[in-house]
PALO-902233 format. One record per atom (N, C-alpha, C): atom name; x, y, z. Coordinates in nm, 4 decimals. Example, Ala and Ser with C-alpha at 12.3 -4.5 7.8 and 13.67 -1.06 7.14 Angstrom:
% residues 2
('N',(1.3190,-0.5690,0.7800))
('CA',(1.2300,-0.4500,0.7800))
('C',(1.3200,-0.3300,0.7800))
('N',(1.2850,-0.2250,0.7080))
('CA',(1.3670,-0.1060,0.7140))
('C',(1.2900,0.0030,0.7870))
//
This chain:
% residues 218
('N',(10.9854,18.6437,22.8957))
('CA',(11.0356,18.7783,22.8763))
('C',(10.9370,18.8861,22.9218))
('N',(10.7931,18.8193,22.9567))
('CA',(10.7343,18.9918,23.0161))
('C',(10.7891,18.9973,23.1340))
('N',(10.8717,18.9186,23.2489))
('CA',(10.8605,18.9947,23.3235))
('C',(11.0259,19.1176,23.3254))
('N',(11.0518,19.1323,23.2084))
('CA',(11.1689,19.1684,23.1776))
('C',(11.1191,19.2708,23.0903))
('N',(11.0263,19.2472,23.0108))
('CA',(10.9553,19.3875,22.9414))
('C',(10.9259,19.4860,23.0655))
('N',(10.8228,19.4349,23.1548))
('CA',(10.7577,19.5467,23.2054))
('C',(10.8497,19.5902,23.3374))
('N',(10.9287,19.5396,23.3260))
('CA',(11.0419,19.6406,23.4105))
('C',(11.1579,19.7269,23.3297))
('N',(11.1514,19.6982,23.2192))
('CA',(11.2154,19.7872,23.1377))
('C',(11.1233,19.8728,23.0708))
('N',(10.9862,19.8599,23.0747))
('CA',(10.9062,20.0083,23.0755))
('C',(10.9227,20.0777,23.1696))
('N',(10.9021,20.0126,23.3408))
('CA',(10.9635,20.1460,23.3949))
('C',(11.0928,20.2123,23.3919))
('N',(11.1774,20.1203,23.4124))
('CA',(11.3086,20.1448,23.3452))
('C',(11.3255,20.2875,23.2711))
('N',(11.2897,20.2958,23.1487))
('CA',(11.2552,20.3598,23.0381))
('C',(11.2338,20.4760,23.0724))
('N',(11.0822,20.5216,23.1245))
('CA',(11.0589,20.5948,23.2277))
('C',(11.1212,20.6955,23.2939))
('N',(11.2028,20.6382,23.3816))
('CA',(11.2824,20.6448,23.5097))
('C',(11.4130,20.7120,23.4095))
('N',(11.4597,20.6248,23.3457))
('CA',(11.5274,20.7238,23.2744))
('C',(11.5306,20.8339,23.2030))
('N',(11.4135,20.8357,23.1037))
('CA',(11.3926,20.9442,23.0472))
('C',(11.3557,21.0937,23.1201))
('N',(11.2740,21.0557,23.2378))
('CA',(11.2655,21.1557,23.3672))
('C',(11.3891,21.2004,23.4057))
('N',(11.4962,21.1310,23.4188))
('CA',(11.6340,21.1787,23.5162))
('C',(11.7099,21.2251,23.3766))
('N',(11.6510,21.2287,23.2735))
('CA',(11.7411,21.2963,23.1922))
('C',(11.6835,21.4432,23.1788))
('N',(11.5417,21.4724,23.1284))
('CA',(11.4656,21.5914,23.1817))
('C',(11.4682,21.6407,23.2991))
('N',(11.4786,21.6020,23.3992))
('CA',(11.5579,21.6573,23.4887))
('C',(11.6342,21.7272,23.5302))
('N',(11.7469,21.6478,23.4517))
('CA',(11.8835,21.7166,23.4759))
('C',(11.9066,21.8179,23.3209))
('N',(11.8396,21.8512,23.2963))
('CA',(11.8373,21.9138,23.1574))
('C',(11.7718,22.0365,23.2133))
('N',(11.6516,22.0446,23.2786))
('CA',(11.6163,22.1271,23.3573))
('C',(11.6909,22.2063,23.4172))
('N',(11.7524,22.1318,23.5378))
('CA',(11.8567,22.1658,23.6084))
('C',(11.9598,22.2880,23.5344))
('N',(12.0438,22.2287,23.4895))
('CA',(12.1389,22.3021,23.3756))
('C',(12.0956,22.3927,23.3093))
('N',(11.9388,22.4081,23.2839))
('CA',(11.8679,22.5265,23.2272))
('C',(11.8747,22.6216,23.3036))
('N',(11.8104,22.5943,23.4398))
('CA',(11.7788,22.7002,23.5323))
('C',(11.9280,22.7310,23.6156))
('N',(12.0475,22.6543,23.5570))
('CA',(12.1919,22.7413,23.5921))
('C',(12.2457,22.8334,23.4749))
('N',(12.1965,22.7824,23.3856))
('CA',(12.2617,22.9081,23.2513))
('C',(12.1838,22.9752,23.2718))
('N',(12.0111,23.0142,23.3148))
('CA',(11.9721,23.1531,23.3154))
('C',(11.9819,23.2260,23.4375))
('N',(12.0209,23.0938,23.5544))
('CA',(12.0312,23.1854,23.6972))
('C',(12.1234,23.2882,23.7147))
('N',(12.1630,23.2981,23.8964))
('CA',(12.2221,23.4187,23.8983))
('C',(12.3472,23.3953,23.8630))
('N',(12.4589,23.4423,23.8759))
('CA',(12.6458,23.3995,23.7585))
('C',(12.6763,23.3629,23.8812))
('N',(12.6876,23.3679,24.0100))
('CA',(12.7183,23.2741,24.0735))
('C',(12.7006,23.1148,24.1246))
('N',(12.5579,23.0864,24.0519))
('CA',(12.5303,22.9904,24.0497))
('C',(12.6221,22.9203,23.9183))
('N',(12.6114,22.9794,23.8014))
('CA',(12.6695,22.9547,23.6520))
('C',(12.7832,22.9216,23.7211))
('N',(12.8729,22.9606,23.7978))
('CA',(13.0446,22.9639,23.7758))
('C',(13.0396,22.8479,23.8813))
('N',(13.0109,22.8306,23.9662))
('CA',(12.9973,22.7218,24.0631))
('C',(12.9593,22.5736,23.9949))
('N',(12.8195,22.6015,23.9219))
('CA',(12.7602,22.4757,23.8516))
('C',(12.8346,22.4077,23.7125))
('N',(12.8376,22.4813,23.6604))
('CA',(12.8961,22.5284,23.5132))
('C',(12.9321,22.3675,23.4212))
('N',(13.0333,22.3510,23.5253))
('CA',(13.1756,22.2846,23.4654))
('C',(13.1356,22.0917,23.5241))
('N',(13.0144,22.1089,23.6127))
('CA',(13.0047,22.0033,23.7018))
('C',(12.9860,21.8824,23.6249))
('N',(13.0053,21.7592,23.6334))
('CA',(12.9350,21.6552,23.5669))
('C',(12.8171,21.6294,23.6353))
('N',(12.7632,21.5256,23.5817))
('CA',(12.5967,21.4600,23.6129))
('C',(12.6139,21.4262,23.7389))
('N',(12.6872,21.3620,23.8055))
('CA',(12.7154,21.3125,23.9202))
('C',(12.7015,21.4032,23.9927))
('N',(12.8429,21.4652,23.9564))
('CA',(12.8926,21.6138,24.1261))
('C',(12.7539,21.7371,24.0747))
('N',(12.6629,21.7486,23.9856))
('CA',(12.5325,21.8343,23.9687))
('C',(12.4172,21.8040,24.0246))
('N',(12.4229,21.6594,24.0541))
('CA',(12.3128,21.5789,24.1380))
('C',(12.3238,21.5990,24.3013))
('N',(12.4339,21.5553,24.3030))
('CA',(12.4802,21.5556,24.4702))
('C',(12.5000,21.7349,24.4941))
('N',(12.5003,21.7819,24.4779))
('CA',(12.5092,21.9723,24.5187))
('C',(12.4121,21.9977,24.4984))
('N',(12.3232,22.0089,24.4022))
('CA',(12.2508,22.0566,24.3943))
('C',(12.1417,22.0472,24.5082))
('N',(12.1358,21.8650,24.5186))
('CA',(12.0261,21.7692,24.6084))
('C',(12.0471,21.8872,24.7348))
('N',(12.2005,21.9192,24.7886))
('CA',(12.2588,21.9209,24.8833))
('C',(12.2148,22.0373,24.9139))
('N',(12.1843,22.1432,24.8177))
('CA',(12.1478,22.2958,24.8519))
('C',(12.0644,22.3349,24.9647))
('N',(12.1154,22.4481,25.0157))
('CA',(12.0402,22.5085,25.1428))
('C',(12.0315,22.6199,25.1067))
('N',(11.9136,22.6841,25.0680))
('CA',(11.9160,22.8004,25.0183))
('C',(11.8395,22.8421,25.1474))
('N',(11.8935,23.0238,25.1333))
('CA',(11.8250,23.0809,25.2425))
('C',(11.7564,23.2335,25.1753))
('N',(11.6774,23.2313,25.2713))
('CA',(11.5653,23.3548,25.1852))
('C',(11.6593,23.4816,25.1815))
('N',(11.6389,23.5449,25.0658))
('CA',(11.6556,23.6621,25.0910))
('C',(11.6388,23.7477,24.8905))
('N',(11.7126,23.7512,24.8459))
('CA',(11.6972,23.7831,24.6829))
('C',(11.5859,23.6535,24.6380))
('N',(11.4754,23.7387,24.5997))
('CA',(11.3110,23.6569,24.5178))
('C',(11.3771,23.5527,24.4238))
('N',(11.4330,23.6129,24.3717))
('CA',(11.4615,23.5238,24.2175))
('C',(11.5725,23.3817,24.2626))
('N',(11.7111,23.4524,24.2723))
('CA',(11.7946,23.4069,24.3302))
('C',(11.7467,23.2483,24.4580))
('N',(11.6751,23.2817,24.5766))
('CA',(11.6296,23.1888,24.6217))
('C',(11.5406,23.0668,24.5647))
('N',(11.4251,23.1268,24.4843))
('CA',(11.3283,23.0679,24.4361))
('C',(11.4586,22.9328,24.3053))
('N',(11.5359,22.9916,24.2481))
('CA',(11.6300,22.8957,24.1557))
('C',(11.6573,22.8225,24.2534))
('N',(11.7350,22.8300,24.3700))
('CA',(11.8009,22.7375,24.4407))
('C',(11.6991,22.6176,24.4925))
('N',(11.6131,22.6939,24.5483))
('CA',(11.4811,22.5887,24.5658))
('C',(11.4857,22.4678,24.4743))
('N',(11.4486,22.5393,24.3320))
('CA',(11.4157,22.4682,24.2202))
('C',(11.4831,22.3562,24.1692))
('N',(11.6569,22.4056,24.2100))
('CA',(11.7287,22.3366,24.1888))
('C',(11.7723,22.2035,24.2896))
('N',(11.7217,22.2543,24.4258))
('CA',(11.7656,22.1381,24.5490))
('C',(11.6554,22.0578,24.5078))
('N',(11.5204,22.0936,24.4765))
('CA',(11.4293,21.9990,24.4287))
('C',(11.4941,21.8695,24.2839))
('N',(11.5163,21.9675,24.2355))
('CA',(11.5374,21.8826,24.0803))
('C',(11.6720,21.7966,24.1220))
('N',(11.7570,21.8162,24.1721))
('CA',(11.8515,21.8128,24.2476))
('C',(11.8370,21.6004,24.2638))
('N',(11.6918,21.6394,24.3947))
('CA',(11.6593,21.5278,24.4504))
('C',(11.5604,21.4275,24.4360))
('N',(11.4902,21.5070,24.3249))
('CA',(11.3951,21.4503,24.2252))
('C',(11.5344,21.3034,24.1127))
('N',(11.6394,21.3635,24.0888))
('CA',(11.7224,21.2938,24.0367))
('C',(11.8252,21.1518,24.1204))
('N',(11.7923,21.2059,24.2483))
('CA',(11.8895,21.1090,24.3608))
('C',(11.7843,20.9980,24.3418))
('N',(11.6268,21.0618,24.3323))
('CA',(11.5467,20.9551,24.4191))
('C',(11.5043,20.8378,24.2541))
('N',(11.5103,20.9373,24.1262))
('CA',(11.4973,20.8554,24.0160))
('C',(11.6804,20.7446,23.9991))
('N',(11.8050,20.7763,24.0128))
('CA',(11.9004,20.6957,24.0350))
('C',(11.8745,20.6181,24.1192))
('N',(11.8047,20.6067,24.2326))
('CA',(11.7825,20.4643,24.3565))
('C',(11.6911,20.3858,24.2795))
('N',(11.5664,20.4596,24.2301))
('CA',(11.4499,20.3351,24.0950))
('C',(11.5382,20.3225,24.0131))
('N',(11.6534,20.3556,23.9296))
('CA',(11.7000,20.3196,23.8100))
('C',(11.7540,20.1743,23.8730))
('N',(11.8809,20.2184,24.0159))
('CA',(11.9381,20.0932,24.1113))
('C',(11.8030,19.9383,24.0867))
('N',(11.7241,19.9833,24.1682))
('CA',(11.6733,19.8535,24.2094))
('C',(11.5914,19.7722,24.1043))
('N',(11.5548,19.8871,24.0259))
('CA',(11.5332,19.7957,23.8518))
('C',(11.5993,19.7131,23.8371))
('N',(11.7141,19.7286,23.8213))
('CA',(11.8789,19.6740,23.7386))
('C',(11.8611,19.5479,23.7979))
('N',(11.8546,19.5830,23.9604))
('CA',(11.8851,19.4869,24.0570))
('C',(11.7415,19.3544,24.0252))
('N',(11.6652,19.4253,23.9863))
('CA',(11.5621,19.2867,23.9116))
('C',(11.5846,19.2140,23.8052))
('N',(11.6241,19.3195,23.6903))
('CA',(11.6508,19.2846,23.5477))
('C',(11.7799,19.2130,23.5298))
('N',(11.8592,19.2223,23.5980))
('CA',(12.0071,19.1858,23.5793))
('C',(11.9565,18.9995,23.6203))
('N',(11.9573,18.9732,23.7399))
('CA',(11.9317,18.8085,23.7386))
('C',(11.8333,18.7620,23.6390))
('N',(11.7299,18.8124,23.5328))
('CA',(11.6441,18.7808,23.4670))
('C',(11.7178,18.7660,23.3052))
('N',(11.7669,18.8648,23.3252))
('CA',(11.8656,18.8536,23.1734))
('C',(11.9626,18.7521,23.1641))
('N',(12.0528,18.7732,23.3064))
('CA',(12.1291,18.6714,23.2854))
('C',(12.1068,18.4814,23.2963))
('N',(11.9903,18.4690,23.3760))
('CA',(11.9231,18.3351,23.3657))
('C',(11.8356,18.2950,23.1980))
('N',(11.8065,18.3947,23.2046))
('CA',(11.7316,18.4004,23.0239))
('C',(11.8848,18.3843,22.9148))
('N',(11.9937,18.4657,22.8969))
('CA',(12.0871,18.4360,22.7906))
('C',(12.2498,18.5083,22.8946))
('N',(12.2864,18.4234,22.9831))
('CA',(12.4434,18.4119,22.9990))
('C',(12.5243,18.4428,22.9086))
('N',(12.4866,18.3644,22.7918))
('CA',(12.6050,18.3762,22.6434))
('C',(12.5808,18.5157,22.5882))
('N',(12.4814,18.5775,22.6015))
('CA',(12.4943,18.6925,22.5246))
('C',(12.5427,18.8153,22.6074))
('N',(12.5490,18.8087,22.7123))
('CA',(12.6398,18.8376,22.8373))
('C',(12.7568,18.8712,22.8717))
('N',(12.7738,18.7484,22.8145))
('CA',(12.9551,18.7114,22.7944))
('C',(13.0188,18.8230,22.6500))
('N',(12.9264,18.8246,22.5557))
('CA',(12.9957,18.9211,22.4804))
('C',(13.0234,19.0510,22.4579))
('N',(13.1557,19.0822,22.3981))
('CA',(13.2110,19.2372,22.4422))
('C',(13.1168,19.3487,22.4364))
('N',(13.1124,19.3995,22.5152))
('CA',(13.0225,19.5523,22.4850))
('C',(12.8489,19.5149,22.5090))
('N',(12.8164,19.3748,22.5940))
('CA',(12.6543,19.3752,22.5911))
('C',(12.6645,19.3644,22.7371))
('N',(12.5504,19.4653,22.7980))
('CA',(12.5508,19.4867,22.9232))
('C',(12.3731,19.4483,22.9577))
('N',(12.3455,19.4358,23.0617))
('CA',(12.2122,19.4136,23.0752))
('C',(12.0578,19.4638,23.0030))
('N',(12.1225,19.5796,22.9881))
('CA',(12.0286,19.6782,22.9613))
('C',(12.0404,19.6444,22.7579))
('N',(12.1191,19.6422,22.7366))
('CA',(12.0887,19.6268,22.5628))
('C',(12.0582,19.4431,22.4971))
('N',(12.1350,19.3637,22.6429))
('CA',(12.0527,19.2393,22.6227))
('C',(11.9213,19.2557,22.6161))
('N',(11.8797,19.2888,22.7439))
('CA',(11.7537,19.2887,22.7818))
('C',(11.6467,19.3698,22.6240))
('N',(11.7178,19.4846,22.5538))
('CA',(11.6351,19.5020,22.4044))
('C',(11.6707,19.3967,22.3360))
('N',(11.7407,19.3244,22.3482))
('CA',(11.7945,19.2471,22.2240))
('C',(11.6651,19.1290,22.2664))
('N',(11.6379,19.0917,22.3897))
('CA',(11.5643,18.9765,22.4211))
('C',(11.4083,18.9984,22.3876))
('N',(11.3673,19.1222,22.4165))
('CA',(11.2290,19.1830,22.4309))
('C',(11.2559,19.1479,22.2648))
('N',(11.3168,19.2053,22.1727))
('CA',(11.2467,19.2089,22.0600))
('C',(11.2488,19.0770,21.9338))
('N',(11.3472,18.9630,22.0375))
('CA',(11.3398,18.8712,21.9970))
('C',(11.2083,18.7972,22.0358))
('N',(11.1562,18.8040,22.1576))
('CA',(11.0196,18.7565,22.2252))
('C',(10.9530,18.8091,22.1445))
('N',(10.9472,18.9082,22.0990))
('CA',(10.7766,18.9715,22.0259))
('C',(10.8111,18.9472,21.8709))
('N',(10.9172,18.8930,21.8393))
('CA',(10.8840,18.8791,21.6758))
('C',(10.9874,18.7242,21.6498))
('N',(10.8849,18.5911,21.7489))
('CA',(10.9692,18.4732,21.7103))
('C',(10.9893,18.4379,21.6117))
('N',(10.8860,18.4509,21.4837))
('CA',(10.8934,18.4326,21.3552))
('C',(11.0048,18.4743,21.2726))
('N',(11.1054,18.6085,21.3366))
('CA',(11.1983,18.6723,21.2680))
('C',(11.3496,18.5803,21.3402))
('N',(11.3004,18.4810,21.4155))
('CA',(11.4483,18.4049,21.4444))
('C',(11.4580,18.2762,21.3652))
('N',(11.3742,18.3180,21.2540))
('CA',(11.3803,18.1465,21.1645))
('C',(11.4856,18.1686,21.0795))
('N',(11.5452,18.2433,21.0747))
('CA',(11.7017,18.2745,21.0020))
('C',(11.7719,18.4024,21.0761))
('N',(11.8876,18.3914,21.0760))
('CA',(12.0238,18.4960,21.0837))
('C',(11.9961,18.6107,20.9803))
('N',(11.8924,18.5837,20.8781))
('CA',(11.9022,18.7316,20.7809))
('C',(11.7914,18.7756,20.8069))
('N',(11.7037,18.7182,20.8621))
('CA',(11.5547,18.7653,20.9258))
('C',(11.5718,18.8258,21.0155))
('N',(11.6362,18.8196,21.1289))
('CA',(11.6554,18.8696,21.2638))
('C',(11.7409,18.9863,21.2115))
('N',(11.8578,18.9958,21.0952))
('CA',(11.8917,19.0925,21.1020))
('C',(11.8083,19.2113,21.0185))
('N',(11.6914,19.1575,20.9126))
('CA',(11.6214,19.2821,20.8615))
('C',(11.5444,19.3399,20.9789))
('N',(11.5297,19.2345,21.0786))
('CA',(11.4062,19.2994,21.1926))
('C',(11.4368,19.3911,21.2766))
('N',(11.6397,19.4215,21.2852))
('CA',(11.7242,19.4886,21.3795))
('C',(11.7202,19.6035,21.2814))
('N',(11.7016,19.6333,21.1307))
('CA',(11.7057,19.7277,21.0762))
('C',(11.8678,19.7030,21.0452))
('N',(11.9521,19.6078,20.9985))
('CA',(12.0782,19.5762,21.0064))
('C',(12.0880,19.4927,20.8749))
('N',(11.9885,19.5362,20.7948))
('CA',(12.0462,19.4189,20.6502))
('C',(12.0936,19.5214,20.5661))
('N',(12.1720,19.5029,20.4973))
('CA',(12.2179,19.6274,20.4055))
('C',(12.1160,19.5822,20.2818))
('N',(12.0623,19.6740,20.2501))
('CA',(12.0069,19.7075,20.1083))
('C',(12.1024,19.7723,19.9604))
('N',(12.0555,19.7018,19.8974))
('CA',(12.1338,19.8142,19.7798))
('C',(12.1100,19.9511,19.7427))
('N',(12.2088,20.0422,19.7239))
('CA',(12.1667,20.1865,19.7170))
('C',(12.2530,20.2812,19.6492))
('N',(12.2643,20.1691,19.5494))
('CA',(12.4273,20.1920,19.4145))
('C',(12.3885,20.3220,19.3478))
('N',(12.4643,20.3809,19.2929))
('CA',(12.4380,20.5537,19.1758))
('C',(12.5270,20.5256,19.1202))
('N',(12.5776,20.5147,19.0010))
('CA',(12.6402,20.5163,18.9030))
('C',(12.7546,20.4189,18.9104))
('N',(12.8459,20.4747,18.8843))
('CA',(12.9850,20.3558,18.9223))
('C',(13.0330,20.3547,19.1079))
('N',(12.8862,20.4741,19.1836))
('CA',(12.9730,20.3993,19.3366))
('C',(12.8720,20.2929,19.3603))
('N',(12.9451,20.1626,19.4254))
('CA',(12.8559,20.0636,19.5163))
('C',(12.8551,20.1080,19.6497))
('N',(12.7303,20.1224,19.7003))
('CA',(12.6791,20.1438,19.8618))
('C',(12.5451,20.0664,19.9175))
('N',(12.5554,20.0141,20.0256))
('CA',(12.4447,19.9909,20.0662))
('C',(12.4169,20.0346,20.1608))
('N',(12.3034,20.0667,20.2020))
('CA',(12.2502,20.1394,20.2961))
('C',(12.1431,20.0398,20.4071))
('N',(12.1058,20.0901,20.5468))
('CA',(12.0094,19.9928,20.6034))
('C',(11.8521,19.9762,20.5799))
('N',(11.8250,19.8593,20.6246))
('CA',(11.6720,19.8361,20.6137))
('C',(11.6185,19.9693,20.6906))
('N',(11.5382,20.0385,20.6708))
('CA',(11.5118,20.1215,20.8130))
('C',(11.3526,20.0600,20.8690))
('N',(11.3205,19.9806,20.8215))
('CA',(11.2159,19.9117,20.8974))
('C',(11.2945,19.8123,21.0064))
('N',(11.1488,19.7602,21.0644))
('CA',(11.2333,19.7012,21.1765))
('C',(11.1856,19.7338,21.3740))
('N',(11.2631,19.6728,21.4042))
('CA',(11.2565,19.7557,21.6045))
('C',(11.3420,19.8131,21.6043))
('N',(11.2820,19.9540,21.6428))
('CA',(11.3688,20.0406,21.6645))
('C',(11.4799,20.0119,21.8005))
('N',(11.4403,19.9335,21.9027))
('CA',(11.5013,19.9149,22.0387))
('C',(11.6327,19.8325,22.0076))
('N',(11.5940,19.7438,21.9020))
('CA',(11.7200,19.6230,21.9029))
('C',(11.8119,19.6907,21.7642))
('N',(11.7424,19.8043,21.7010))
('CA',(11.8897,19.8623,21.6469))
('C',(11.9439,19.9643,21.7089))
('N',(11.8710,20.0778,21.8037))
('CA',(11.9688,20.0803,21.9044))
('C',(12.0519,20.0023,21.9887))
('N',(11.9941,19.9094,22.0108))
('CA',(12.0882,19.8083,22.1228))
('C',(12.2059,19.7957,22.0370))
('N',(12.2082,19.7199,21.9018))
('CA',(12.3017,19.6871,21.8605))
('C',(12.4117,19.8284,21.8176))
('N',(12.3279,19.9880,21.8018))
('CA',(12.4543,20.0740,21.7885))
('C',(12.5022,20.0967,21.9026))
('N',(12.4536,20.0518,22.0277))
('CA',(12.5024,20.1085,22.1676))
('C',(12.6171,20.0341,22.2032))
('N',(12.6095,19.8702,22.1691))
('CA',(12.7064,19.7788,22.1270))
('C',(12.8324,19.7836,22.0556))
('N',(12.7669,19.8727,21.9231))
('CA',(12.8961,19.9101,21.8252))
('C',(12.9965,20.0332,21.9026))
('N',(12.9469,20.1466,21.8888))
('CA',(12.9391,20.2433,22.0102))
('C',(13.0515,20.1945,22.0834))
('N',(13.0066,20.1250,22.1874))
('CA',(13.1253,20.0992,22.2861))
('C',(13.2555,20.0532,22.2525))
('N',(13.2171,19.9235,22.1798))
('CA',(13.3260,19.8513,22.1039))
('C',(13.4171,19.9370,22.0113))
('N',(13.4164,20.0740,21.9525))
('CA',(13.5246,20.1562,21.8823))
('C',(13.5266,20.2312,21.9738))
('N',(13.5035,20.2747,22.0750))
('CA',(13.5685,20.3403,22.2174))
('C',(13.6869,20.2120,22.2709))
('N',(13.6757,20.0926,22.2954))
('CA',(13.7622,20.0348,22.4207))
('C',(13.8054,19.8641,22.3345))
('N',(13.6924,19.8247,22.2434))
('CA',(13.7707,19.7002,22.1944))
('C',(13.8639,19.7179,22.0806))
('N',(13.9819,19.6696,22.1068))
('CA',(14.0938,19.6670,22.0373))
('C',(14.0955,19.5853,21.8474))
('N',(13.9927,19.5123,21.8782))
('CA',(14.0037,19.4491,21.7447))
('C',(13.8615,19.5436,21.6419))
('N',(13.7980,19.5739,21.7288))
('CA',(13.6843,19.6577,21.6496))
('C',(13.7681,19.7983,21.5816))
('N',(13.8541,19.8721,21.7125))
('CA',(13.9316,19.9571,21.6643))
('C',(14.0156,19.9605,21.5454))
('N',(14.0592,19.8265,21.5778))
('CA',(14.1805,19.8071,21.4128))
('C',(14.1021,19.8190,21.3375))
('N',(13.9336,19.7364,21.3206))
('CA',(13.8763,19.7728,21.2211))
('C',(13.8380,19.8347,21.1679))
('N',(13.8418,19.9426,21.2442))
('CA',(13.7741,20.0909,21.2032))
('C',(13.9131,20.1233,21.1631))
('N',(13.9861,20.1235,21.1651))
('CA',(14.1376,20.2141,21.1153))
('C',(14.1083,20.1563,20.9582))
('N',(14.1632,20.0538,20.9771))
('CA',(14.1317,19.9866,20.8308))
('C',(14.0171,19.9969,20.7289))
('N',(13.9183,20.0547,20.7566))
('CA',(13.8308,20.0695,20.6575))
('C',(13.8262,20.2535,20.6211))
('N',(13.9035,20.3225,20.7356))
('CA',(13.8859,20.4208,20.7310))
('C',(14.0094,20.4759,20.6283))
('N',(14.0892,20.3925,20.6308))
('CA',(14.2048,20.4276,20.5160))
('C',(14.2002,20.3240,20.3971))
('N',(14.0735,20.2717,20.3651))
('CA',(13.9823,20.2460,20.2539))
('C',(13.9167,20.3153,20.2073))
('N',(13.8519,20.4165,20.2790))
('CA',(13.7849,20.5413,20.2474))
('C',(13.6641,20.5185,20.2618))
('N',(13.6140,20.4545,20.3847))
('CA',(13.4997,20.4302,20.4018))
('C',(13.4267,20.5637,20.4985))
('N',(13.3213,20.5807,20.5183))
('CA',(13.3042,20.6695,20.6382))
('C',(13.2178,20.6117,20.7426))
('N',(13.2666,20.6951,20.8574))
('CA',(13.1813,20.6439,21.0164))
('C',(13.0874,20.5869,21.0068))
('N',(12.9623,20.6230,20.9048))
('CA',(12.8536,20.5561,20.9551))
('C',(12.8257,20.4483,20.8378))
('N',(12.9234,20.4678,20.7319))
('CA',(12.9323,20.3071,20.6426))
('C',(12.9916,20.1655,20.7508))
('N',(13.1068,20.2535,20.8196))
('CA',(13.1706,20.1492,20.9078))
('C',(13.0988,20.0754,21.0524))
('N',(13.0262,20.2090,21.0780))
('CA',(12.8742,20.1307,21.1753))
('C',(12.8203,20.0425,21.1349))
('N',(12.7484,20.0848,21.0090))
('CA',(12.6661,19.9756,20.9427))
('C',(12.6840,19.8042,20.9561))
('N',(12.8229,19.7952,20.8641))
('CA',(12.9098,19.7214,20.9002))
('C',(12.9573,19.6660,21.0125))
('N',(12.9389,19.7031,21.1331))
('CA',(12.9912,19.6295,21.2723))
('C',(12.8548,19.6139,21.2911))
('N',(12.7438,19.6927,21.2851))
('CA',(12.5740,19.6791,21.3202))
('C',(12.5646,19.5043,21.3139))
('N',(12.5771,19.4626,21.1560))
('CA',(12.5388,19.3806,21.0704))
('C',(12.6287,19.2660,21.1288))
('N',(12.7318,19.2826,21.1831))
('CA',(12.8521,19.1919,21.2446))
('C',(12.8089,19.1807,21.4304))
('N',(12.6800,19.2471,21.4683))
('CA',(12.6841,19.2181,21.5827))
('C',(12.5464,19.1259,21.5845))
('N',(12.4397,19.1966,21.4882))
('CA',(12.3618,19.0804,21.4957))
('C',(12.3603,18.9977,21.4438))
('N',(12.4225,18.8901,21.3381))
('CA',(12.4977,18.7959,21.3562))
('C',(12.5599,18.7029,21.4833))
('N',(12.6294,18.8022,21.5631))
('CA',(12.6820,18.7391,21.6697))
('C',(12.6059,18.7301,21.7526))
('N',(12.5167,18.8145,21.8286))
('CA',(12.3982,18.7615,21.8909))
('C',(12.3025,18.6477,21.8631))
('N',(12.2303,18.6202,21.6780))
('CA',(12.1701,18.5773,21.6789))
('C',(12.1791,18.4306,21.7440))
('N',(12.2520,18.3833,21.7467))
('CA',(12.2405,18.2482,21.8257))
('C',(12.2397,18.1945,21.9255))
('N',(12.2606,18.3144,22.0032))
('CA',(12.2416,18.3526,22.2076))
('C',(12.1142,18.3357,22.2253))
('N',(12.0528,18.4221,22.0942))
('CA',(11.8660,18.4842,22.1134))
('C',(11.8116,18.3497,22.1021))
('N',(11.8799,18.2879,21.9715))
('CA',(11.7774,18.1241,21.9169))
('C',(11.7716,18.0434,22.0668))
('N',(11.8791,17.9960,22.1208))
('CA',(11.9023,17.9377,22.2212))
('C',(11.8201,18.0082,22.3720))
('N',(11.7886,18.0931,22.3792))
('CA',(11.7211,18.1302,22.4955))
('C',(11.5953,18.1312,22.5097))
('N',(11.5224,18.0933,22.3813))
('CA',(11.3931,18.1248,22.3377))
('C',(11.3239,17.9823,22.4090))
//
């Protein structure tokens, strides 16, 4: 798994840059000139990357030019971090999938949250000697956190932080597009449960389902 860590540090990186970036970007259109605002405005990440990259600004208004600059830069500062995000993938993807296929195969796990799920199984083998170990280490065991006559439990919050994101990025998807996660959320929600009791709950139901992809790949 290092050579799957240290490409998901740059990874990491690479992303967090193209998100400052484009955050930038969008800054210097809400304070630019209103023709830039009404043009940019409405754009997604995509069509804001490609125009912007695309800009030809020509001299003439100080301010006005100097944004456009700023922006064809940031623009292409973002094209050239999406081609490193590309050819990462293009490493990490055959490494993940030769390391755990099966965890692959399941709904809503894409390279990128295997690949946390694997890193943080590599650095804490001791926490795959049980299914309830691996899940206090995801930050996914429910604790007790009862007050009077309500029962609640709440999560471990110790733990890797990477593999309990992975697993909400997992949940996440799965009440956007899987059909049986959805019913489940209907159903607990006219139990009177709320959103992030019902996270919890699919959290705790995904690492479970992973854990035996992770045992097996180790």
């Amino acid at each position: 798994m290092e050579a799957v860590r240290a490409l998901m540090v740059a990874k990491r990186s690479a992303g967090s840059e193209r998100t400052q970036t484009i955050n930038q970007a969008r800054s210097l259109i809400l304070t630019g000139p209103d023709d830039l605002r009404t043009r940019f405005a409405r754009h997604t990440v995509v069509a804001l990357v490609a125009e912007t990259a695309s800009l030809r600004p020509r001299p003439g208004d100080v301010v006005g030019y100097a944004v456009r600059v700023a922006l064809r830069e940031l623009g292409r500062r973002a094209e050239f971090l999406d081609g490193q995000l590309q050819r990462l993938d293009e490493l990490i993807v055959p490494l993940v999938t030769a390391h755990a296929p099966g965890l692959l195969a399941l709904y809503g796990i894409g390279p990128n949250t295997a690949a946390l799920l694997l890193i943080a199984a590599g650095d804490h083998p001791e926490r795959l000697r049980s299914e309830a170990a691996w899940a206090h280490l995801c930050g996914a065991a429910p604790i007790p956190a009862s007050s009077g006559k309500t029962v609640r439990h709440r999560l471990n919050p110790g733990g890797d932080r990477q593999a309990n994101h992975a697993l909400w990025r997992i949940v996440f998807t799965r009440m956007g597009s899987d059909p049986a996660t959805r019913a489940y959320v209907e159903r607990r929600t006219a139990e009177g449960k709320s959103k992030a009791e019902i996270m919890r709950c699919l959290k705790r139901y995904v690492a479970r389902e992973v854990y035996p992809h992770l045992r097996a790949a180790r």
